[in-house]
LODOLO-415743 format. One line per 2 residues: for each residue y, z negated, x negated of C-alpha. Coordinates in Angstrom, 2 decimals, decimal comma. Example, Ala and Ser with C-alpha at 12.3 -4.5 7.8 and 13.67 -1.06 7.14 Angstrom:
BEGIN
-4,50 -7,80 -12,30 | -1,06 -7,14 -13,67
This chain:
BEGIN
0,00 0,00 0,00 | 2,53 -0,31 -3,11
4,90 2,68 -2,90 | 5,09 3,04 0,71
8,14 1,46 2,65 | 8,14 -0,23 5,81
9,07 2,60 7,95 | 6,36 4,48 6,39
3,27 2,00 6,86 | 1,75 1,63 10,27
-1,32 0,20 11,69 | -3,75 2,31 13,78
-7,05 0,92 15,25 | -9,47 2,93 13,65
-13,27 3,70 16,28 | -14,60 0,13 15,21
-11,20 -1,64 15,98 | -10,41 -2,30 12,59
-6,56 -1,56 11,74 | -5,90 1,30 8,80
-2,86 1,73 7,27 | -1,20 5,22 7,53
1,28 6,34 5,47 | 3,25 8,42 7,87
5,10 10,35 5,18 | 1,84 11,57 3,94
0,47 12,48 7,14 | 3,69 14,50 7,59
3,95 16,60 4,53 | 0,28 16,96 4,89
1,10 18,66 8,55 | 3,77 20,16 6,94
1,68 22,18 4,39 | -1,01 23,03 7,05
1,81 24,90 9,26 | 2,93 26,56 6,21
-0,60 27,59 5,36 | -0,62 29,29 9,20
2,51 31,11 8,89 | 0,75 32,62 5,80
2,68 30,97 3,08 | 1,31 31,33 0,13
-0,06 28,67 -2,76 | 0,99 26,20 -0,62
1,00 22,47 -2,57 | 1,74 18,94 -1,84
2,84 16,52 -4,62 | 2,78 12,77 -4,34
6,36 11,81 -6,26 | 5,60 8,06 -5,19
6,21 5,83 -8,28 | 7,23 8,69 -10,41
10,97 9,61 -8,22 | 13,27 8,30 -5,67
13,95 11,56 -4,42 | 11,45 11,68 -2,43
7,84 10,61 -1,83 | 6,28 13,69 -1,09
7,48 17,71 -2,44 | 5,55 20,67 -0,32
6,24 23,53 -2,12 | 4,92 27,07 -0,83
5,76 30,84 -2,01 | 7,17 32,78 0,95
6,57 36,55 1,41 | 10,18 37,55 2,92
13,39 36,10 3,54 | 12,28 36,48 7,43
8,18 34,60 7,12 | 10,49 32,08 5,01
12,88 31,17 8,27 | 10,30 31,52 10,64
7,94 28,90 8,58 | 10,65 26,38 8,03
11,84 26,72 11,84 | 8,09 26,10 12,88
8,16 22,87 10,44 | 11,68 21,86 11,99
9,83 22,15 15,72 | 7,19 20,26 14,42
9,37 17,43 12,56 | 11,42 17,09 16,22
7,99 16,59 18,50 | 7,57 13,83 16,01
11,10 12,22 15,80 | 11,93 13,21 13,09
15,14 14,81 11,87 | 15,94 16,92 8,44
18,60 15,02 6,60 | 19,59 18,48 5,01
18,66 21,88 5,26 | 19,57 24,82 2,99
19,21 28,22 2,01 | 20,37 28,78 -1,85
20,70 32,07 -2,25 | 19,86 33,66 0,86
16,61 33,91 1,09 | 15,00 33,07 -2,75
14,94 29,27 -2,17 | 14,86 27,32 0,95
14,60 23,79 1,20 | 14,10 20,92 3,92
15,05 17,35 3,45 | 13,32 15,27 5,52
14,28 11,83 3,15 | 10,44 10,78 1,99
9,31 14,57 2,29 | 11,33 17,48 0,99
10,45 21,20 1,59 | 10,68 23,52 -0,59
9,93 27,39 0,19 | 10,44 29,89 -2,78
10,62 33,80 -2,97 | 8,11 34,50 -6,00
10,59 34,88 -8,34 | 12,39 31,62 -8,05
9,12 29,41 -7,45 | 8,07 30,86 -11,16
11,61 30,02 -12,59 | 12,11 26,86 -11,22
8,59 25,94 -11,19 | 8,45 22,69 -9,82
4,87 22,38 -10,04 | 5,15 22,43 -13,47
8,56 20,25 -14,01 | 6,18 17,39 -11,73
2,84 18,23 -12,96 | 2,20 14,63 -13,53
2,32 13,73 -10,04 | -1,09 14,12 -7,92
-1,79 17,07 -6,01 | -2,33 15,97 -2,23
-5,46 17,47 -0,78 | -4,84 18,95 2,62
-7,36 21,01 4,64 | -6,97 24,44 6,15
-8,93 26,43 8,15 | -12,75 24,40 7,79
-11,33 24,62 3,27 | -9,97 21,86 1,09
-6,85 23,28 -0,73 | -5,12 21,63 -3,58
């Protein structure tokens, strides 16, 4: 439980009525990278920043295939974020359409052209942080 805040811990009774933790942020970027995944994003990644940043506690990073698949995906996540109460803090576009990015406080999105995801390469600048493994379509995915 170390790393996760208050608002991100909650209890859930789990088929035996014993109570699991959830960490909520997790759950979300993990949702988060599965609606990605459907609106074909590709190499699609979760890192776990908790412990190693106070940015955030969770990146999803993704490589879009146009400016427009780019929109669409981060509109779906937006739709997705609101049925759950939750609200982006910030949401940009730098560039146009070569980096978009989501702030959601304890999970940031970030949605690159292919270009900019090699430049910037954020997978790289955390590569220390664990890789969250997420499930799509009946596969694990790292």
């Amino acid at each position: 439980m170390s790393g996760m805040s208050a608002t991100q811990r909650r209890t859930r009774s789990t088929p035996r009525g014993r109570k699991k933790v959830v960490d909520e942020a997790r759950e979300f970027a993990i949702g988060v990278a599965r609606i990605a995944d459907e609106q074909k994003t590709e190499g699609v990644a979760v890192l776990d920043l908790r412990g190693l940043s106070n940015l955030a506690d969770y990146f999803v990073i993704g490589t879009g295939t146009s400016g427009r698949q780019m929109h669409a995906t981060l509109d779906r996540i937006d739709e997705h974020a609101t049925q759950l109460g939750r609200v982006a803090f910030s949401r940009e576009a730098s560039g146009g359409t070569s980096w978009l990015l989501a702030d959601y406080v304890d999970v940031v999105v970030h949605l690159f052209d292919e270009e900019h995801r090699a430049y910037y390469d954020l997978d790289g600048l955390w590569g220390d942080a664990p890789r969250v493994t997420w499930q799509s379509n009946g596969a694990d995915r790292e």
